[in-house]
N, C-alpha and C positions, 0 to 999 in steps of 0.2 A: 504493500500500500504506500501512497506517495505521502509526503511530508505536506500535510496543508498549507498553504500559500496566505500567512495574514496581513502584506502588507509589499511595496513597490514604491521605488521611488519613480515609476512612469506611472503611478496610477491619478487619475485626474483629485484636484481637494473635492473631501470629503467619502472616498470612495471604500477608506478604513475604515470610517466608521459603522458603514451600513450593513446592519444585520439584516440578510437577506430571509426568504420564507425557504421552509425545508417539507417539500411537497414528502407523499408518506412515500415508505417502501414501493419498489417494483422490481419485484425480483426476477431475472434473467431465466431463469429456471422452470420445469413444470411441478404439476404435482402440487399446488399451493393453497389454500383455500383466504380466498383475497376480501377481507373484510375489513380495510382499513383505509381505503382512500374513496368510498363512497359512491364507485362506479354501478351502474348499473349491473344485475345479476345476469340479465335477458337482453339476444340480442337485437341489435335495432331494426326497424322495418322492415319486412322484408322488399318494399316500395321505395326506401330509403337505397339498398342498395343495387336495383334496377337503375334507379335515377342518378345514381355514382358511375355504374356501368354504360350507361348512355352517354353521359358527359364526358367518358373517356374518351379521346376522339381529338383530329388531328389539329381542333381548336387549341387544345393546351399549350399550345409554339403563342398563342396570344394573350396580351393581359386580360385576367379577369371583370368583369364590370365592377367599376370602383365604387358605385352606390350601392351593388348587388339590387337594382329595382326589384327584381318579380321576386326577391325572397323578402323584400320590404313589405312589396305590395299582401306578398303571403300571413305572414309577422297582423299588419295594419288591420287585413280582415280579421283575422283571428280574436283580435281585441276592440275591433269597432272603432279603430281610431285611423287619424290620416296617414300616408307614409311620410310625412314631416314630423309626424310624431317617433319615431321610431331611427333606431343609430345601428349599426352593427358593428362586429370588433370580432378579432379574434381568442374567442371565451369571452365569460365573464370576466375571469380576472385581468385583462386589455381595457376590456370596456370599463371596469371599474379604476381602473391606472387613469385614464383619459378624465374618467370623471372629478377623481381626486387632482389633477392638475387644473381642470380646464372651470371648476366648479366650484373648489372648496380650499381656494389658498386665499385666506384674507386674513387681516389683522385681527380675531378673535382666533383662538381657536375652534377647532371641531370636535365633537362630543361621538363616540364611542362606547361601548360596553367594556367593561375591563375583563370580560371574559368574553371573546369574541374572537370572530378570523382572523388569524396573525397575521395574512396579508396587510390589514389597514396599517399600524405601525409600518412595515415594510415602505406600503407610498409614504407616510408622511417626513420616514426617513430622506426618498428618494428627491421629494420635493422640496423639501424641506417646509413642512405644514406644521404649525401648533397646533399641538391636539391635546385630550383632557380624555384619560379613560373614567368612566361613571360606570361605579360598583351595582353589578345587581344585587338583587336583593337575597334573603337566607335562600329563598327556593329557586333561585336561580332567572328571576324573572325581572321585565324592565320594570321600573317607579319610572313614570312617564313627568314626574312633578320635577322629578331630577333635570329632565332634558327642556325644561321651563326656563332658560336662563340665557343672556345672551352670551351667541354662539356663532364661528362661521361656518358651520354647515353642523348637519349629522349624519351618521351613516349607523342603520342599522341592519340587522342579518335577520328575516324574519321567512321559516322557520329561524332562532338562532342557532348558531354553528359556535362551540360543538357539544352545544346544551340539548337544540333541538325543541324546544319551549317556543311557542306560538304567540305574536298579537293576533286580540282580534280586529276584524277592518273599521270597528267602530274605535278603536283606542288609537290607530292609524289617522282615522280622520284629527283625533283630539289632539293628538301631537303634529300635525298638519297645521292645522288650524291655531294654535300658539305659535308656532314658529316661523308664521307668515314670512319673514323678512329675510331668511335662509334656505337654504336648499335641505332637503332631505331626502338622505339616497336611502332604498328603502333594496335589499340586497337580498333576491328570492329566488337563490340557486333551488329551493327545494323546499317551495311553495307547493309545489304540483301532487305532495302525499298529504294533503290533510288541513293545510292551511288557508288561509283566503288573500290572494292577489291583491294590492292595491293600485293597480292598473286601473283600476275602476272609477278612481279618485281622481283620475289625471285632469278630465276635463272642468273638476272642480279647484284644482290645485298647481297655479301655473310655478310652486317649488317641489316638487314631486318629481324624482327619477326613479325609477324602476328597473330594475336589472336582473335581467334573467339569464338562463344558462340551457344549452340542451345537453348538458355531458352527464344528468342526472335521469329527469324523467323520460325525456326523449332517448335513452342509450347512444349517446354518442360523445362521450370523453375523447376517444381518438380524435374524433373529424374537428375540436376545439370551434366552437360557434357560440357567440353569446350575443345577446342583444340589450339595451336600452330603450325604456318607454316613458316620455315627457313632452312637456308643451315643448314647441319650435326651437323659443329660446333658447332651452336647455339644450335640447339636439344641438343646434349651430354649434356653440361652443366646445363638443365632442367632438364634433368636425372638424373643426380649423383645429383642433390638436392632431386628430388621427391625420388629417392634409398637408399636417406638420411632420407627421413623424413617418404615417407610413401608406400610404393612397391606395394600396391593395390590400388589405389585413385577411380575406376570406379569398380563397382559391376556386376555380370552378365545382372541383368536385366539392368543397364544402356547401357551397353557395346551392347545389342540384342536392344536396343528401338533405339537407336541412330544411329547403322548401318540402320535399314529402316526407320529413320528418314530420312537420306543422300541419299538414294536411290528413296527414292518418291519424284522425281523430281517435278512431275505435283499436288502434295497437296500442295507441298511448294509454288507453283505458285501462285495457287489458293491462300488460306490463305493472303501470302506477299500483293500479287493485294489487295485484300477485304480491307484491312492496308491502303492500296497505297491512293485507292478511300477516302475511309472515311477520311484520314487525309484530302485529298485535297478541300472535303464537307465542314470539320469544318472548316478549314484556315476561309474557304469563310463567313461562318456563325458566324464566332467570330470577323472577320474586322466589319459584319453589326452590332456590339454589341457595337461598339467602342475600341476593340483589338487591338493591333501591336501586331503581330506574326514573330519571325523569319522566315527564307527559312529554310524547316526541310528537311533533309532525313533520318528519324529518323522512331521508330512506335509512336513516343511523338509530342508535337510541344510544343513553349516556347513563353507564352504570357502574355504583360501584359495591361493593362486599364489607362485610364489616368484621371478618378475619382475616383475609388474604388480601395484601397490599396490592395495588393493580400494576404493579413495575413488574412483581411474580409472577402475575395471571399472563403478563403481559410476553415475558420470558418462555412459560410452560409452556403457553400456547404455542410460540411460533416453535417450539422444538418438538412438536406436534405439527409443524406446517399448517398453523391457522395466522390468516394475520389480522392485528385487530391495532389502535392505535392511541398511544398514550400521551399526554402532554405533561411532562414534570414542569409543572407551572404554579402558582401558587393558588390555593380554593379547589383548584382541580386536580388535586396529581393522584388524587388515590380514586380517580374513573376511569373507566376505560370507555374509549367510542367504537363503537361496534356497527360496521356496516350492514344492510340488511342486504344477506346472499338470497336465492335458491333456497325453497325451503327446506333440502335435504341440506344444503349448508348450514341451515340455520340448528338442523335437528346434528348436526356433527358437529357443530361448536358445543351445543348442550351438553352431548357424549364425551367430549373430553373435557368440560370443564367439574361433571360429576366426577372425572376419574382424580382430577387435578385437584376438587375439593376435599375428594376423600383422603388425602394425606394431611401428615398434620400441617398447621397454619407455619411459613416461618417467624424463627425467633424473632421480630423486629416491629417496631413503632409504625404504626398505619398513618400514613401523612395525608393529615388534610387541609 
């Protein structure tokens, strides 16, 4: 293994100091059972990849369309709004970079969860943003009374990640509706199992952006596709940073997979439900284990044991070839976030975690 690399005198100021985000395990290898980075279990359309296979074709020698129109146009139906409403990027986490650049750099800072995506820190390193993390509360949920304060922006993860704990769209309008005078990025990679979109809100709320993702509900993490949903405004300014930075961010075949992504309405059902079920099997099957599980609407759940420290669960498991993923972080280090596989995966994490509980607890202090 190489000697890590912390520092260069060719590296541009400030490039030392930035703590980058450290995406989970992907292991090289087979044989794995992959419960830790929240990909879908099931694969994507099978419409999805006709329309990958069509677009193969001897166009690829040309650039791709740089507005992506007809997957705008697709996107805009889907949600009743115009295609000025609507930005795309490569993933969420692009579209949400642009956002924190192009949105949320002003002289207050911005308001965060302090248990939240470790992306957000990552931009406000990169930008150099003041920000302010706001503690949830014991059960792990927003105080909206908190986010009552002047602010230049917020950003929230709603499912939150990697609690998985839900607003609802009536506490969405309420924190809207206070914070007229800022932008609020409202971050719903994985809205699509059980939560309510505030997409809905847009035409009432011209600081509302909306950010979504198809690498969760949609199955498609590979093909990287995200999008944003807001009034004009907000679009433009996503724009003239991506026409800043990069004028193709979506490739043909993503731009062809992603449009009948949005359109097969009745796979996305499917798939989401299968998600739906099995989380609510394992909830059940991890309380009988001696679990506290958050309330998820999430494709993940967030749980932890109250003899077995979750660094060990965390250890056992993968020497078992399960992978699931831990944050040694403070408030959270003794949970584990457990993606929701296959439900035979789900019923094989169970089977080894019974085998793993029947030994005794290690000797040591459960960090919480």
């Amino acid at each position: 293994m190489s000697t890590p690399i912390t520092s260069s005198p060719f590296w541009s100021i400030g490039i030392e100091q930035l703590h980058a985000y450290v995406p989970g395990e992907q292991p090289q290898s087979g044989g794995w059972i992959k419960l830790n980075t929240n990909e879908s279990p099931y694969p994507p359309s099978p419409k999805v990849l006709e329309a990958i296979q069509h677009a193969t074709s001897e166009a690829l020698r040309l650039y791709p369309d740089p507005q992506g129109t007809a997957l705008k146009a697709t996107i805009a139906r889907h949600f009743g709004l115009g295609t000025d409403h609507v930005f795309l990027g490569n993933g969420s986490d692009e579209v949400l970079g642009h956002a924190f650049m192009g949105l949320l750099k002003h002289s207050l800072p911005i308001l965060y969860p302090d248990v939240s995506y470790s992306f957000y820190p990552v931009y406000c390193g990169l930008y150099q943003i003041d920000y302010r993390q706001v503690p949830l509360n014991a059960g792990f949920g927003v105080n909206l009374e908190d986010y009552c304060v002047p602010n230049g922006g917020i950003v929230l993860p709603n499912p939150n990640a990697p609690t998985g704990v839900a607003l609802t769209l009536e506490q969405l309008r309420r924190l809207l509706g206070a914070n007229r005078g800022s932008v609020v990025v409202i971050d719903e990679a994985y809205v699509d199992f059980g939560a309510q979109s505030a997409a809905t809100l847009i035409p009432e709320f011209d600081n509302l952006l909306v950010v979504q993702t198809l690498s969760k509900s949609r199955a498609l993490a590979g093909l990287r596709v995200g999008f944003a949903l807001g009034q004009p405004a907000l679009i433009e300014a996503l724009v003239r940073v991506k026409d800043s930075f990069n004028s193709y961010p979506l490739d043909r075949l993503a731009q062809a997979g992603a449009k009948a992504a949005i359109e097969d309405q009745a796979y996305f059902e499917q798939i989401t439900q299968a998600v739906v079920q099995s989380r609510e099997w394992l909830v059940a099957a991890l309380a009988r284990l001696g679990f506290s599980t958050l309330p998820s609407r999430a494709n993940f759940v967030f749980s932890s044991h109250a003899t077995h420290p979750a660094a060990y669960l965390l250890a056992a498991l993968r020497a078992r070839k399960i992978l699931v993923r831990h944050f040694n972080k403070p408030r959270i280090a003794n949970h584990l976030r457990i993606s929701i596989g296959t439900q035979a995966e789900c019923e094989a994490l169970v089977q080894a975690l019974q085998q793993i509980l029947a030994q005794p607890a290690p000797k040591q202090e459960v960090n919480v």
